[in-house]
C-alpha positions in Angstrom: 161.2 80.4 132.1 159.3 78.9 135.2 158.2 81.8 137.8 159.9 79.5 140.7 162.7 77.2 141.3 162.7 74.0 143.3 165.8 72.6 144.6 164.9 69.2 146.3 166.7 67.7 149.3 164.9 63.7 149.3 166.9 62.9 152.3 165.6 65.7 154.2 162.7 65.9 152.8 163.2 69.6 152.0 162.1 72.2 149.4 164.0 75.2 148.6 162.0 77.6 146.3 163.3 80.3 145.0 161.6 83.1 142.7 163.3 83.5 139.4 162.6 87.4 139.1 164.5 87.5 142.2 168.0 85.6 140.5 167.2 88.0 137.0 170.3 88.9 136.8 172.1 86.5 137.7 170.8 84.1 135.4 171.4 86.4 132.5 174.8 87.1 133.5 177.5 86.1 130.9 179.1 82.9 131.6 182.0 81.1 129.9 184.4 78.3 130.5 183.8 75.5 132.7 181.7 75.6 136.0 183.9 74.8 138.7 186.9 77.6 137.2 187.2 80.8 138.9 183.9 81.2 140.8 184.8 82.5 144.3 182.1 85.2 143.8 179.6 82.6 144.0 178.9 82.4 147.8 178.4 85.6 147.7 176.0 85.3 145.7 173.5 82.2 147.0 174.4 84.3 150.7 172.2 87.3 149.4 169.4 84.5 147.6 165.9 84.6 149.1 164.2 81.4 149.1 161.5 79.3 151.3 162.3 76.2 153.0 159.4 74.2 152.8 160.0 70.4 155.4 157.4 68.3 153.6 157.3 65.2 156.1 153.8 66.9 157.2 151.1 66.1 155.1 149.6 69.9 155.3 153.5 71.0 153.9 153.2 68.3 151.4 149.8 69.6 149.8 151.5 73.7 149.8 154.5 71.7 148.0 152.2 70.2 145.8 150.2 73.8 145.3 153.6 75.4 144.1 155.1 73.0 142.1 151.5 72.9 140.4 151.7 77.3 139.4 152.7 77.3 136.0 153.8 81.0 136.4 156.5 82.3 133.7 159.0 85.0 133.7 160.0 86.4 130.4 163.7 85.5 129.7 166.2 87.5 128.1 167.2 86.1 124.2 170.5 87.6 122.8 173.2 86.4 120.4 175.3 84.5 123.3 172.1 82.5 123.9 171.6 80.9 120.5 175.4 80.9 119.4 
């Protein structure tokens, strides 16, 4: 699993990067049923989240964008019986 994640705003011309190790357990968490059903807890969630805002509408931004999106960093992810079933 990528080291980072990159959430892109176009409009704004904004990156959100987030490190993976950080949302571990989250992301192995155990998830069923649709998305949108019974997740309340999740605000509580993205409220504790560290990430960096990076505005890339300067050209010095744009090359540390460039820099991060280029780090091909991994994290080792969890495999069970819920992942391959």
């Amino acid at each position: 699993m990528p080291a980072t994640i990159i959430l892109n705003d176009l409009i704004r011309e904004t990156a959100y990067i987030y490190k993976t190790q950080d949302l571990y357990e989250q992301i192995h968490g155990n998830y069923f049923g649709a998305a949108s059903k019974n997740n309340k807890w999740m605000p509580l969630i993205y409220n504790t989240i560290q990430y960096e805002t990076i505005r890339y509408d300067d050209i010095d931004k744009r090359a540390e964008l460039i820099n991060i999106v280029k780090d091909e960093s991994l994290i080792r992810y969890r495999i069970d019986a819920r992942n391959i079933s």
